[in-house]
Biopython code that builds the backbone (N, CA, C, O; Angstrom):
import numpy as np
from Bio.PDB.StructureBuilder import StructureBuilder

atoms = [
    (1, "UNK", "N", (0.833, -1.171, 0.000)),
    (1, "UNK", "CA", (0.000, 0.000, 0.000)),
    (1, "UNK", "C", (0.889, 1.250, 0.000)),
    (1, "UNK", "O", (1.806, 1.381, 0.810)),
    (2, "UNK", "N", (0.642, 2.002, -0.767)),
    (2, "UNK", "CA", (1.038, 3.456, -0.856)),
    (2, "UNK", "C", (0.527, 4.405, 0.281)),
    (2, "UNK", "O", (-0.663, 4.601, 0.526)),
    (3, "UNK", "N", (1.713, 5.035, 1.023)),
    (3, "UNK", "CA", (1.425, 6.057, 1.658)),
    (3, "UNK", "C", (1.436, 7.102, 1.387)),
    (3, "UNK", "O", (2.272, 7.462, 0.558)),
    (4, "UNK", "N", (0.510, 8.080, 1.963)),
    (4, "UNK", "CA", (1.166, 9.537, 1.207)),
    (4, "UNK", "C", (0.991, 10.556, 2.004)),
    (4, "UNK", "O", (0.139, 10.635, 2.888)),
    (5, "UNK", "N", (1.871, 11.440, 1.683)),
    (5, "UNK", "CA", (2.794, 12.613, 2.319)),
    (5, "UNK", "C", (1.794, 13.112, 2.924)),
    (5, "UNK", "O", (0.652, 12.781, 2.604)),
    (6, "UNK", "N", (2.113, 14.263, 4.201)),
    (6, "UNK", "CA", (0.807, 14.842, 4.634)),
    (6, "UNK", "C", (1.780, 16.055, 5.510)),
    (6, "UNK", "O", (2.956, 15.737, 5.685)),
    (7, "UNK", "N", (1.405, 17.180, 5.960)),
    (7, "UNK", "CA", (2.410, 18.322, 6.537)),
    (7, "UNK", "C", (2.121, 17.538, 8.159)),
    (7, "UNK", "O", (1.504, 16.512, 8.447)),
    (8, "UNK", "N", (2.792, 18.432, 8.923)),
    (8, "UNK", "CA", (2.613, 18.232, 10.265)),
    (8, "UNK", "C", (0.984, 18.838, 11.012)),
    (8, "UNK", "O", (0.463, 18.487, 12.071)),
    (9, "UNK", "N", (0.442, 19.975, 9.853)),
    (9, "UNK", "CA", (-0.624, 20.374, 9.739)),
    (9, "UNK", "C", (-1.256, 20.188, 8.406)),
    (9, "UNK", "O", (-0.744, 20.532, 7.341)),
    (10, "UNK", "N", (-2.647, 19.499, 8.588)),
    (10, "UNK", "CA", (-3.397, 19.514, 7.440)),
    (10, "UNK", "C", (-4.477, 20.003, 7.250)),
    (10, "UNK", "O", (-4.808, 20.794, 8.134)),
    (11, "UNK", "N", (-5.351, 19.831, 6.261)),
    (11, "UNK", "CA", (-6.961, 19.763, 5.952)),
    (11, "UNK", "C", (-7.654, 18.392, 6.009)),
    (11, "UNK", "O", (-7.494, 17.674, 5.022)),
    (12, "UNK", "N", (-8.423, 17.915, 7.055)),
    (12, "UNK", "CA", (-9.300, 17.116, 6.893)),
    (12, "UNK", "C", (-10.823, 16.952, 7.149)),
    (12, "UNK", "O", (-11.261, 17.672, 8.046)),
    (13, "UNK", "N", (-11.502, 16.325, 6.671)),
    (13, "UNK", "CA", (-12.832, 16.595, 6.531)),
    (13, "UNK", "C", (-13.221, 15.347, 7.852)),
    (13, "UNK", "O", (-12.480, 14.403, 8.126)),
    (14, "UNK", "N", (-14.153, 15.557, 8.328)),
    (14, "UNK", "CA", (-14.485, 14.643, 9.564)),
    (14, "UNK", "C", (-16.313, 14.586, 9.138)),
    (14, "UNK", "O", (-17.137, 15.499, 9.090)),
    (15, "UNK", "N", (-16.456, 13.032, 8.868)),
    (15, "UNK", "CA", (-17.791, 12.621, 8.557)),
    (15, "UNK", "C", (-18.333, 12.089, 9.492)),
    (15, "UNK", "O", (-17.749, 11.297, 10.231)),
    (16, "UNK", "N", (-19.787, 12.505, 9.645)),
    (16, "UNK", "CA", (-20.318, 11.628, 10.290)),
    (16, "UNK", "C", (-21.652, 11.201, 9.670)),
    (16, "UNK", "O", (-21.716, 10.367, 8.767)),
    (17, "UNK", "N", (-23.144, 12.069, 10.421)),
    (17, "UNK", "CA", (-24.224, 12.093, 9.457)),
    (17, "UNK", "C", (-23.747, 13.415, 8.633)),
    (17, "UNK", "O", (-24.384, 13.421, 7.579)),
    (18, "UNK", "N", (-22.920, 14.477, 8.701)),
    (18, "UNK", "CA", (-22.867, 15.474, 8.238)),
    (18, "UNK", "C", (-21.165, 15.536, 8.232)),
    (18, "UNK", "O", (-20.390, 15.046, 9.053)),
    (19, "UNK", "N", (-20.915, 16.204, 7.184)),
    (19, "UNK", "CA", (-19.311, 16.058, 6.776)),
    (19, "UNK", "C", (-18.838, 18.294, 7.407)),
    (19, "UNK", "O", (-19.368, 19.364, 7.107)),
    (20, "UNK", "N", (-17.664, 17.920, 8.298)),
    (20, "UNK", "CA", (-16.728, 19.374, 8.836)),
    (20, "UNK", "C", (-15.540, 19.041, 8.274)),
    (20, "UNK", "O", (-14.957, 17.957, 8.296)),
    (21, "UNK", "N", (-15.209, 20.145, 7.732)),
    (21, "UNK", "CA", (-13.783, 20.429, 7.296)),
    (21, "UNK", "C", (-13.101, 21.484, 8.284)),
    (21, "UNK", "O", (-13.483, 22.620, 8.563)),
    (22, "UNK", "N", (-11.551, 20.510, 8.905)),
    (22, "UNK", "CA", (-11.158, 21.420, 9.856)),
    (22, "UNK", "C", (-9.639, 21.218, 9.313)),
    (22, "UNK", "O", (-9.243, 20.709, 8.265)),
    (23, "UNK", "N", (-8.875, 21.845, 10.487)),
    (23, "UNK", "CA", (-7.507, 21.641, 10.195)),
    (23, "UNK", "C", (-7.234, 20.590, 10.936)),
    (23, "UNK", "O", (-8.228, 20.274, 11.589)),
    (24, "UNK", "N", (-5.832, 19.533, 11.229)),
    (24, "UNK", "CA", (-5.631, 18.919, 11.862)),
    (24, "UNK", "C", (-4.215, 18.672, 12.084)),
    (24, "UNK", "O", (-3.459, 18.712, 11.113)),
    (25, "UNK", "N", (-3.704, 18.388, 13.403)),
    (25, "UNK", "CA", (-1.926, 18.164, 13.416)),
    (25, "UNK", "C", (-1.796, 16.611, 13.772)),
    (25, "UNK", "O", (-2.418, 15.936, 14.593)),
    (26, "UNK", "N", (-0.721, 16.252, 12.826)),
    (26, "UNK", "CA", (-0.604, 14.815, 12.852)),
    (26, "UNK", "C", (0.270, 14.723, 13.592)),
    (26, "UNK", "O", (1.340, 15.241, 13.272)),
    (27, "UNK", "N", (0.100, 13.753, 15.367)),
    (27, "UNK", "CA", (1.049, 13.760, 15.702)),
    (27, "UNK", "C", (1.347, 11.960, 16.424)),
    (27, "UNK", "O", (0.582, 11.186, 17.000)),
    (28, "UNK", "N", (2.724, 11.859, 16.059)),
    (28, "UNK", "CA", (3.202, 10.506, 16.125)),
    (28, "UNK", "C", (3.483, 10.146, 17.963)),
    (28, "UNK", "O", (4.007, 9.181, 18.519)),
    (29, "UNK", "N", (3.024, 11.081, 18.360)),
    (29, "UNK", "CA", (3.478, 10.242, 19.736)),
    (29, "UNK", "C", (1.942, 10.353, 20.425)),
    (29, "UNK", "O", (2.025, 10.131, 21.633)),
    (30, "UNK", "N", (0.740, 10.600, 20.045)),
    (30, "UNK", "CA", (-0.263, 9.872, 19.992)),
    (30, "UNK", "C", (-1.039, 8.954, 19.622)),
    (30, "UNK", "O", (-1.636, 9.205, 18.575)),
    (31, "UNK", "N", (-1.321, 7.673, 20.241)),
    (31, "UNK", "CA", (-1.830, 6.100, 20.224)),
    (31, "UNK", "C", (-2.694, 6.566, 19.258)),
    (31, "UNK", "O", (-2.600, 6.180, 18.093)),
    (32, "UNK", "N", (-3.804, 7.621, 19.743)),
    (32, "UNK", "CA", (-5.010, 7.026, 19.299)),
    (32, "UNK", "C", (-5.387, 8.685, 18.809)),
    (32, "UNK", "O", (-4.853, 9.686, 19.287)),
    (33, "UNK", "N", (-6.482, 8.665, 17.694)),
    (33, "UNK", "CA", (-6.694, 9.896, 17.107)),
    (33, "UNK", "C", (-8.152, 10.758, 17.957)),
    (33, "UNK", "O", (-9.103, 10.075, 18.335)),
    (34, "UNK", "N", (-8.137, 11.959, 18.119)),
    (34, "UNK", "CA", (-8.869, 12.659, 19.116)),
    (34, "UNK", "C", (-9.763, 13.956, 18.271)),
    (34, "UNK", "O", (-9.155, 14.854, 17.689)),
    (35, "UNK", "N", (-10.867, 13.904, 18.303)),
    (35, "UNK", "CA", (-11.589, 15.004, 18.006)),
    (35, "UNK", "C", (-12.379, 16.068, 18.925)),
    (35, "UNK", "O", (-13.127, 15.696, 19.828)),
    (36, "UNK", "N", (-12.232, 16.926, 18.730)),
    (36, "UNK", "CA", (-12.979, 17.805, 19.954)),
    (36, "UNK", "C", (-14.334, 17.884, 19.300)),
    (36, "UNK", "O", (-14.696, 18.018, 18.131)),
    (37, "UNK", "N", (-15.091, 17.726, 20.698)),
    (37, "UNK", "CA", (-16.491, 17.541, 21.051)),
    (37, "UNK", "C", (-17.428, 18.636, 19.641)),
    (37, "UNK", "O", (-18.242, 18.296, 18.782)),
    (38, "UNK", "N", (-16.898, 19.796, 19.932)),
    (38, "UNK", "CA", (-17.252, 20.813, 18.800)),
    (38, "UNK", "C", (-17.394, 20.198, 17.595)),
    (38, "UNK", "O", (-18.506, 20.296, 17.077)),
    (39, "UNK", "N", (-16.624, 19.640, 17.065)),
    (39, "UNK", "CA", (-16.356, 19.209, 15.684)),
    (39, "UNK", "C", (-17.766, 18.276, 15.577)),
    (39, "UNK", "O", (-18.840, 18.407, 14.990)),
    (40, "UNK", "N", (-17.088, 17.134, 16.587)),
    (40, "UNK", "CA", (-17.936, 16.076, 16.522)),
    (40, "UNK", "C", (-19.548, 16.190, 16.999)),
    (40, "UNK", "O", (-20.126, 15.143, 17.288)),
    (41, "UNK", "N", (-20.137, 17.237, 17.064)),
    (41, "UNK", "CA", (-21.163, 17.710, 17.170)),
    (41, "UNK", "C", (-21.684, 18.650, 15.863)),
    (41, "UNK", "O", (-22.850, 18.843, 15.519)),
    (42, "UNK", "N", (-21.021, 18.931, 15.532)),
    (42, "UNK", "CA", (-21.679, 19.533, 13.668)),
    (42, "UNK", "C", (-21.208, 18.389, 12.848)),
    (42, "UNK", "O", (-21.766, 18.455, 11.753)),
    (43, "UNK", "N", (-20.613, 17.626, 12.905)),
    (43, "UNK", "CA", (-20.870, 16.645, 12.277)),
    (43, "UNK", "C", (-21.721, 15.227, 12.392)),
    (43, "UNK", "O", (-22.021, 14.350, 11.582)),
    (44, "UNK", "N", (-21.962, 15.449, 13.833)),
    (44, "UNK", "CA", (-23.335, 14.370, 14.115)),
    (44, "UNK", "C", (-23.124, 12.941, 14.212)),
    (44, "UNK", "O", (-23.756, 11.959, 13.820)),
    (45, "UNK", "N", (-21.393, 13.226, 15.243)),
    (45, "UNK", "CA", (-20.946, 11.693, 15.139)),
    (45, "UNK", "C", (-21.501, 10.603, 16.449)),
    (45, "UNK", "O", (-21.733, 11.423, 17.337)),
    (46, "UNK", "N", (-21.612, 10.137, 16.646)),
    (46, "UNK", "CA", (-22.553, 9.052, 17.506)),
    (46, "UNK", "C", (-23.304, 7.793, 16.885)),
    (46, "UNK", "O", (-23.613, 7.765, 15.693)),
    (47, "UNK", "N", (-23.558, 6.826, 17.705)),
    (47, "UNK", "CA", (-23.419, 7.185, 19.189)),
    (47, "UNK", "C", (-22.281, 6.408, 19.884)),
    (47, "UNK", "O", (-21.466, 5.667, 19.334)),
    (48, "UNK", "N", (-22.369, 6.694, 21.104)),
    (48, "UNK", "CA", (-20.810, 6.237, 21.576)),
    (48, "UNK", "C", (-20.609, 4.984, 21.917)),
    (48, "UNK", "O", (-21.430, 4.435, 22.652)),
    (49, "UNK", "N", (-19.356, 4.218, 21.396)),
    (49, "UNK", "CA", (-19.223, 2.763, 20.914)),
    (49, "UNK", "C", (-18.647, 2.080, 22.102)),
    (49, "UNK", "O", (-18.873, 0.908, 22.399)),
    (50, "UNK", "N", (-17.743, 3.056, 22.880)),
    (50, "UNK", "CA", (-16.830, 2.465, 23.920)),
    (50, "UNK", "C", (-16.349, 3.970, 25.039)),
    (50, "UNK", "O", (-16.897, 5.059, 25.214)),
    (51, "UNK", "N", (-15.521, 3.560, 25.413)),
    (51, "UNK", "CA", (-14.995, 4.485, 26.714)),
    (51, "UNK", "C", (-13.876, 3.971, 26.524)),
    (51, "UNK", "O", (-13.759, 2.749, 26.433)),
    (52, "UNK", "N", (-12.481, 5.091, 26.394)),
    (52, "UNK", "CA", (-11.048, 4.187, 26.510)),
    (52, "UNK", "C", (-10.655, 5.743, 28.010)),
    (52, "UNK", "O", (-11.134, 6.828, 28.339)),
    (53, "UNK", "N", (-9.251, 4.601, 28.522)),
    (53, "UNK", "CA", (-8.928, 5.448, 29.538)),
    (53, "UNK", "C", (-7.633, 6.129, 28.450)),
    (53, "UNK", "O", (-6.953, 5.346, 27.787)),
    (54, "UNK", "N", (-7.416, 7.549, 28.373)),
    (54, "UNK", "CA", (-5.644, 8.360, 27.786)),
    (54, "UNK", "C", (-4.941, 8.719, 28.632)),
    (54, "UNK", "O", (-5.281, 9.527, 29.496)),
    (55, "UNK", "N", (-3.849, 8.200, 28.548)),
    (55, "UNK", "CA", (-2.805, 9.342, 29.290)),
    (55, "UNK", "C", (-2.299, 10.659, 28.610)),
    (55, "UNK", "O", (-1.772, 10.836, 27.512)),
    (56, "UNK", "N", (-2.660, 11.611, 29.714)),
    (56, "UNK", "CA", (-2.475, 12.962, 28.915)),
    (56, "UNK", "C", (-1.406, 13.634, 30.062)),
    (56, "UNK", "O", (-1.191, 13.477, 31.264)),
    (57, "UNK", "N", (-0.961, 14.332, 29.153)),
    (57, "UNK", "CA", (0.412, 15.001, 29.567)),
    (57, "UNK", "C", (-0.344, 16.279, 30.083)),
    (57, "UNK", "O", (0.541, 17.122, 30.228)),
    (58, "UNK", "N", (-1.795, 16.939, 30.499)),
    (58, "UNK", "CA", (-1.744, 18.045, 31.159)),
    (58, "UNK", "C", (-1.749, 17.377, 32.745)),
    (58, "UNK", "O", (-1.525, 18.001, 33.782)),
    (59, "UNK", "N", (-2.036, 16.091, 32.628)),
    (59, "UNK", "CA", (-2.352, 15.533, 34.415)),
    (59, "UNK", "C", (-0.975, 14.732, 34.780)),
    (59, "UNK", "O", (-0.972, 13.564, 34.392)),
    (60, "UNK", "N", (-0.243, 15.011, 35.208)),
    (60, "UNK", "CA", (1.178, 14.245, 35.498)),
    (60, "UNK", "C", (1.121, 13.232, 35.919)),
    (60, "UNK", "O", (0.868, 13.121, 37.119)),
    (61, "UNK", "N", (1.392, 11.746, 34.884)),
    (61, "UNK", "CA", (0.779, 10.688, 35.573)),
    (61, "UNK", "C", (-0.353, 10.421, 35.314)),
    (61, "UNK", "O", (-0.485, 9.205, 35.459)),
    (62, "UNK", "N", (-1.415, 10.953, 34.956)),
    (62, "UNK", "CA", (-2.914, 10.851, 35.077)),
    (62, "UNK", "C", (-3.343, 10.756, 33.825)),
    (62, "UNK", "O", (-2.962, 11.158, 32.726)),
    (63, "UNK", "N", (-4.170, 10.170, 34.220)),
    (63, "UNK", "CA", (-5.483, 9.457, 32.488)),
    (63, "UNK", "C", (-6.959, 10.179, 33.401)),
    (63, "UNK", "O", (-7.293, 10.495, 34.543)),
    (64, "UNK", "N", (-7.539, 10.152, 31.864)),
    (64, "UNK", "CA", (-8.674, 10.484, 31.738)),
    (64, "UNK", "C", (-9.595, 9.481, 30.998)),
    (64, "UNK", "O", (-9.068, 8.879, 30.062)),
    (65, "UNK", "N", (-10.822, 9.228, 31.263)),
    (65, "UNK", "CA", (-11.723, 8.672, 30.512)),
    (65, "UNK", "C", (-12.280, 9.243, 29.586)),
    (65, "UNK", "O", (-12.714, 10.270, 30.109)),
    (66, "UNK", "N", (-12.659, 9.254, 28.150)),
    (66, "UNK", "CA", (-13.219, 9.947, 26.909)),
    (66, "UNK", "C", (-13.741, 8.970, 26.273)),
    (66, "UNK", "O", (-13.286, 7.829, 26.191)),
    (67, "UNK", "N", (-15.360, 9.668, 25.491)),
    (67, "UNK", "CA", (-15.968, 8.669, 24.650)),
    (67, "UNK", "C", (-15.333, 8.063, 23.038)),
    (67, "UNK", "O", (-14.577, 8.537, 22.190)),
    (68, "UNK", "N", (-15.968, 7.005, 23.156)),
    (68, "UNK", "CA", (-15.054, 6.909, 21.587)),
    (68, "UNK", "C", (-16.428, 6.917, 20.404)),
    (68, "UNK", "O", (-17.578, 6.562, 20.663)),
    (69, "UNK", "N", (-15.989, 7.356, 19.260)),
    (69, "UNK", "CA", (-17.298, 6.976, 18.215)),
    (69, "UNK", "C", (-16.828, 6.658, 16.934)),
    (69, "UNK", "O", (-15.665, 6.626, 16.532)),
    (70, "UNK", "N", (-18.048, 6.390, 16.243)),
    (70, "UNK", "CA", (-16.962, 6.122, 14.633)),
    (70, "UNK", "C", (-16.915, 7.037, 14.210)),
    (70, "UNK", "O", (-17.567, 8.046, 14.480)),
    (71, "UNK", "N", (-16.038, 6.854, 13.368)),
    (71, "UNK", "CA", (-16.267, 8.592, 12.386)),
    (71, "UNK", "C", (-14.875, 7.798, 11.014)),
    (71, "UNK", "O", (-13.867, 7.098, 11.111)),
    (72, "UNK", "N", (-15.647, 8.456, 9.880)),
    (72, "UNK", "CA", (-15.193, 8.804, 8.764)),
    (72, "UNK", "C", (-14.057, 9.978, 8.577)),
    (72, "UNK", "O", (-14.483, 11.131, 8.511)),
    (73, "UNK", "N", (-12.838, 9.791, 8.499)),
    (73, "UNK", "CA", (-11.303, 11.205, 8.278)),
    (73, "UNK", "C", (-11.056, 11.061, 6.962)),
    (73, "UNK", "O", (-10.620, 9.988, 6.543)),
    (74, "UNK", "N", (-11.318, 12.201, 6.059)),
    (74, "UNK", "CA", (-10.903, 12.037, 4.807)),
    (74, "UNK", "C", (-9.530, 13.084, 4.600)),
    (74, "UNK", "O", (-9.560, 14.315, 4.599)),
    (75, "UNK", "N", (-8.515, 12.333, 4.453)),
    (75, "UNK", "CA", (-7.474, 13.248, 4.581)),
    (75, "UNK", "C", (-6.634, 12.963, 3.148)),
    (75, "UNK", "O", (-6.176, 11.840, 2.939)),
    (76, "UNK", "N", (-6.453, 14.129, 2.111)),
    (76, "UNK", "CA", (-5.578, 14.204, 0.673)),
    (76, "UNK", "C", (-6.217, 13.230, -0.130)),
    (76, "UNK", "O", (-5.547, 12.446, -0.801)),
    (77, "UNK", "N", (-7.851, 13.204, -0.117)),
    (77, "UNK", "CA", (-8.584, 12.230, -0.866)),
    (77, "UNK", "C", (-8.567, 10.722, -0.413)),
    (77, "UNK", "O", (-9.183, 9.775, -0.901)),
    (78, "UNK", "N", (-7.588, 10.757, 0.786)),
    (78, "UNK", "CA", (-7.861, 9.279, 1.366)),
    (78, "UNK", "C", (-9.112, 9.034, 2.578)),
    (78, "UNK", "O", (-9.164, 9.767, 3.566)),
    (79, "UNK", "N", (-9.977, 8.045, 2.379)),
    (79, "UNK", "CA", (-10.890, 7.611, 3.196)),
    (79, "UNK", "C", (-10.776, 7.071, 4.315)),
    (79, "UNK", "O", (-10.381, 5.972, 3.926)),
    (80, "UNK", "N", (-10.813, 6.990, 5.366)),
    (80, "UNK", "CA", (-10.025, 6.290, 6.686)),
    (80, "UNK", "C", (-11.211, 6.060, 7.762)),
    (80, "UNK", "O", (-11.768, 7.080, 8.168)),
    (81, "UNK", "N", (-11.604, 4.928, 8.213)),
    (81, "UNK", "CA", (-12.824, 4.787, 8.975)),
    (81, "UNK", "C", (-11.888, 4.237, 10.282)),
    (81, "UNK", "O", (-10.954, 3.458, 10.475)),
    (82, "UNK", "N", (-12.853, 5.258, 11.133)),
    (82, "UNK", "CA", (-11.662, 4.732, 12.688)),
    (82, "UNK", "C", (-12.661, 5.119, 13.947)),
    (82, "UNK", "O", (-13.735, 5.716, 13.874)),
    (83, "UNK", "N", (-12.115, 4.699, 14.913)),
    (83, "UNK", "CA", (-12.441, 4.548, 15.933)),
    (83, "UNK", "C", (-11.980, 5.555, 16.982)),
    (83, "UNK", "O", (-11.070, 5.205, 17.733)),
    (84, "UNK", "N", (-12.618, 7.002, 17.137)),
    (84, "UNK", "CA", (-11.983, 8.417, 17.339)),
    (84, "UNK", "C", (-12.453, 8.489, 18.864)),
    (84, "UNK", "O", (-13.508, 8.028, 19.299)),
    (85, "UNK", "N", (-11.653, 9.030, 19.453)),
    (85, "UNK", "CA", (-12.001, 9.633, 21.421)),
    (85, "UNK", "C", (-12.248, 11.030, 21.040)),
    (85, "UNK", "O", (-11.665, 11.655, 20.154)),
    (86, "UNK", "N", (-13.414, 11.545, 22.007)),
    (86, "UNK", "CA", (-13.731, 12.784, 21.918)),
    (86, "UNK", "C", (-13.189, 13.726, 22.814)),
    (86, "UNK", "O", (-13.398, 13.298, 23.949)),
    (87, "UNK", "N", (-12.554, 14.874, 22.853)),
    (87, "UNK", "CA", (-11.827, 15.656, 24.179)),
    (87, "UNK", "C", (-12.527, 16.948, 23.668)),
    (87, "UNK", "O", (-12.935, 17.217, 22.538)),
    (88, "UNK", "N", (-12.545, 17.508, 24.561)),
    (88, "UNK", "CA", (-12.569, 19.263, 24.710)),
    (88, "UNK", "C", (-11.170, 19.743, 24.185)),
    (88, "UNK", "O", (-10.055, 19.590, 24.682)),
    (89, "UNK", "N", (-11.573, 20.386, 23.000)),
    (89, "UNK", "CA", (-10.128, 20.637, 22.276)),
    (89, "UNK", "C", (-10.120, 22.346, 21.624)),
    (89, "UNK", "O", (-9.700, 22.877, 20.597)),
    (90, "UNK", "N", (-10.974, 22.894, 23.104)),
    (90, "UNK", "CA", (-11.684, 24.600, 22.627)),
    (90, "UNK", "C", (-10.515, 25.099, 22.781)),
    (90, "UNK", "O", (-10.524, 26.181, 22.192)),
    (91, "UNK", "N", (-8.977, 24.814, 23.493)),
    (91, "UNK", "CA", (-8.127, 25.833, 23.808)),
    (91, "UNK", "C", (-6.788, 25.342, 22.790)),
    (91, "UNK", "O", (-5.613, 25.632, 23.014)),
    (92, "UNK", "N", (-7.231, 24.626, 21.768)),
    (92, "UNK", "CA", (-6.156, 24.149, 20.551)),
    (92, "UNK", "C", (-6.460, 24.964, 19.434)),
    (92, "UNK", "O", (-7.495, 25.583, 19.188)),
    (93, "UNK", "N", (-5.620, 24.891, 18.926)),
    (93, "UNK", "CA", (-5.864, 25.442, 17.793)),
    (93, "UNK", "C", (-6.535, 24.505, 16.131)),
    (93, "UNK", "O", (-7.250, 24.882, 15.203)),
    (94, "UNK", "N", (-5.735, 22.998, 16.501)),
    (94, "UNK", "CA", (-6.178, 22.159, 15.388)),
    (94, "UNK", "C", (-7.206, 21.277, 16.434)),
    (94, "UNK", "O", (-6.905, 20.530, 17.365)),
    (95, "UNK", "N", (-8.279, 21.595, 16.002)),
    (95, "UNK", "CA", (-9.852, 20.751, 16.465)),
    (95, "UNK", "C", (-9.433, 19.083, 17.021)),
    (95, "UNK", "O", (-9.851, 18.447, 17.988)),
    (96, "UNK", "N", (-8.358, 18.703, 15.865)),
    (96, "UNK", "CA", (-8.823, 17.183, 15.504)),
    (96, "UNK", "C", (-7.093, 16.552, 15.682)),
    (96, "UNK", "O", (-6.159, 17.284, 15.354)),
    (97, "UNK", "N", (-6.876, 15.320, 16.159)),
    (97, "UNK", "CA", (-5.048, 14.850, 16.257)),
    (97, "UNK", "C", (-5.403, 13.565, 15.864)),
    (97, "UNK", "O", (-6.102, 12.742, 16.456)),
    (98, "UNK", "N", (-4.718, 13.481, 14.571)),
    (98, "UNK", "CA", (-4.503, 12.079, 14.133)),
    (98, "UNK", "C", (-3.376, 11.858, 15.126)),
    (98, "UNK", "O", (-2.669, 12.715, 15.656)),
    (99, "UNK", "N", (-3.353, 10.736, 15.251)),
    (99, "UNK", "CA", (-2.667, 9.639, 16.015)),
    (99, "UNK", "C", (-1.944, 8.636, 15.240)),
    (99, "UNK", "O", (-1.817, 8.777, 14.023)),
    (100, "UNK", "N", (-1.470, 7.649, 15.851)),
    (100, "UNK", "CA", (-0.822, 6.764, 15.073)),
    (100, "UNK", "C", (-1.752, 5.673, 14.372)),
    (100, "UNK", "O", (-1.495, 5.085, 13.322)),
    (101, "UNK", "N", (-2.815, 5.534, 15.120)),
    (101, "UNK", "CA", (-3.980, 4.538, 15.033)),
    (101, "UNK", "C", (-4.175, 4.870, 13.462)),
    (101, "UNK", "O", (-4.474, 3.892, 12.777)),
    (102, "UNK", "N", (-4.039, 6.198, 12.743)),
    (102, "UNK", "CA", (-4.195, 6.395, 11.499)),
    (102, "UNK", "C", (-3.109, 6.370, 10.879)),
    (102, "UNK", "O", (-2.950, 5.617, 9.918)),
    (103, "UNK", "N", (-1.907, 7.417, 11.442)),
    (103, "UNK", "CA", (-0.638, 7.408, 10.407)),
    (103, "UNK", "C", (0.048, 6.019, 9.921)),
    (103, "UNK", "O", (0.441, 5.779, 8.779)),
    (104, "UNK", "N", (0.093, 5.323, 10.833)),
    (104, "UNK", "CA", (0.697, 4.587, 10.857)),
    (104, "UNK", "C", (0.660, 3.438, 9.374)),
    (104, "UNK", "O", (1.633, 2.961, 8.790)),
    (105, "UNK", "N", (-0.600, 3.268, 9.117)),
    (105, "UNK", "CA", (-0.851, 2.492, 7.681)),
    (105, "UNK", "C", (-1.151, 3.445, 6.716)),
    (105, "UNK", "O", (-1.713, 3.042, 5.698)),
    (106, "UNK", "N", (-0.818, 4.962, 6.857)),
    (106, "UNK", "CA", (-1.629, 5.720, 5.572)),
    (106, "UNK", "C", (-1.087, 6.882, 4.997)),
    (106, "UNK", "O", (-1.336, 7.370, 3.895)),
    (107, "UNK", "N", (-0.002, 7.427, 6.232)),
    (107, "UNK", "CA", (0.659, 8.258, 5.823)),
    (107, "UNK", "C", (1.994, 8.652, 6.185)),
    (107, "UNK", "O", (2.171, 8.314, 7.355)),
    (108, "UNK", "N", (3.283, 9.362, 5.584)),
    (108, "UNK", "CA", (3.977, 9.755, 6.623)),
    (108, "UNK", "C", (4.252, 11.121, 6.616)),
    (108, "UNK", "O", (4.060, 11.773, 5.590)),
    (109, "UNK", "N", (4.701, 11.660, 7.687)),
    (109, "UNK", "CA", (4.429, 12.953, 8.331)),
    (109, "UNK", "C", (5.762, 13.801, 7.795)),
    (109, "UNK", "O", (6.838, 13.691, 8.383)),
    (110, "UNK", "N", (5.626, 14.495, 6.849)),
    (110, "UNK", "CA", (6.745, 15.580, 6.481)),
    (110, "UNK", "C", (7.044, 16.938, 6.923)),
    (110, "UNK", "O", (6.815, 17.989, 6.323)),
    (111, "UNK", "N", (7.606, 16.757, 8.098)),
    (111, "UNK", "CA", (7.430, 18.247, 8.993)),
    (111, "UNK", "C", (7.903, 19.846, 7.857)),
    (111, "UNK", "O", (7.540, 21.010, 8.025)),
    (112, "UNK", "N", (8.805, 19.267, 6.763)),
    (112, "UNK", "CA", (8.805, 20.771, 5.757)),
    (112, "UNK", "C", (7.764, 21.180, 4.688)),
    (112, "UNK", "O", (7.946, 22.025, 3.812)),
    (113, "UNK", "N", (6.440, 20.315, 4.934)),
    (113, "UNK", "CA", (5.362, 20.283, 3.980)),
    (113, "UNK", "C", (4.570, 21.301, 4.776)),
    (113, "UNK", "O", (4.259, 21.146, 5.957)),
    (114, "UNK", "N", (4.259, 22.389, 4.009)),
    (114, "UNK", "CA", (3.299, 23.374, 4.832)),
    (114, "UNK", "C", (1.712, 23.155, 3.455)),
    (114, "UNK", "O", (0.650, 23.751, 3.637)),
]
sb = StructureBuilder()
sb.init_structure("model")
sb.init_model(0)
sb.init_chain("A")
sb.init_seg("    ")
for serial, (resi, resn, name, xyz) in enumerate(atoms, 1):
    if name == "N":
        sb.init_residue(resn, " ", resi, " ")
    sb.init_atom(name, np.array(xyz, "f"), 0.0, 1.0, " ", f" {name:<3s}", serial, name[0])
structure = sb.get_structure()
């Protein structure tokens, strides 16, 4: 399978019953890919499939529980159906963090690609 290039920041569209186009930062030292609640509410993603526990680097040591749902990432015309955790992501700037759960089979990350 062909991978293909993608910046450290992109454009991706996030489907659910209704398709958002946001920006997104691909980042490799996250497991799993994360959408903020915002997003995933104009796009009408539900309903919620599971509960995973994250470790997040604002709680030292500490995880949090977040819902997970499906959702459709269409990123450089590629289709990607995954299994997304929802966070409050109002004080980021990119809505949405691919994770490895995606890069990993689909793309690789060219930090001089703007």
């Amino acid at each position: 399978m062909t991978k293909i290039l993608v910046g450290l920041i992109d454009k991706v569209k996030v489907k659910g019953k209704k398709t958002v186009e946001t920006i997104a930062k691909f980042d490799t030292g996250a497991k799993r890919t994360s959408i903020d609640m915002g997003i995933a509410a104009k796009a009408m993603l539900g309903p919620v499939v599971d509960v995973v526990k994250v470790k997040t680097a604002s709680l030292k040591g500490g995880y949090v529980k977040r819902p997970v749902v499906e959702a459709e990432i269409h990123i450089c015309g590629k289709r990607v159906k995954i299994k997304a955790n929802i966070e409050d992501r109002v004080h980021s700037k990119q809505k949405v963090l691919i994770g490895r759960d995606i890069i990993k089979s689909n793309f690789i990350v060219d930090l001089d690609k703007v």
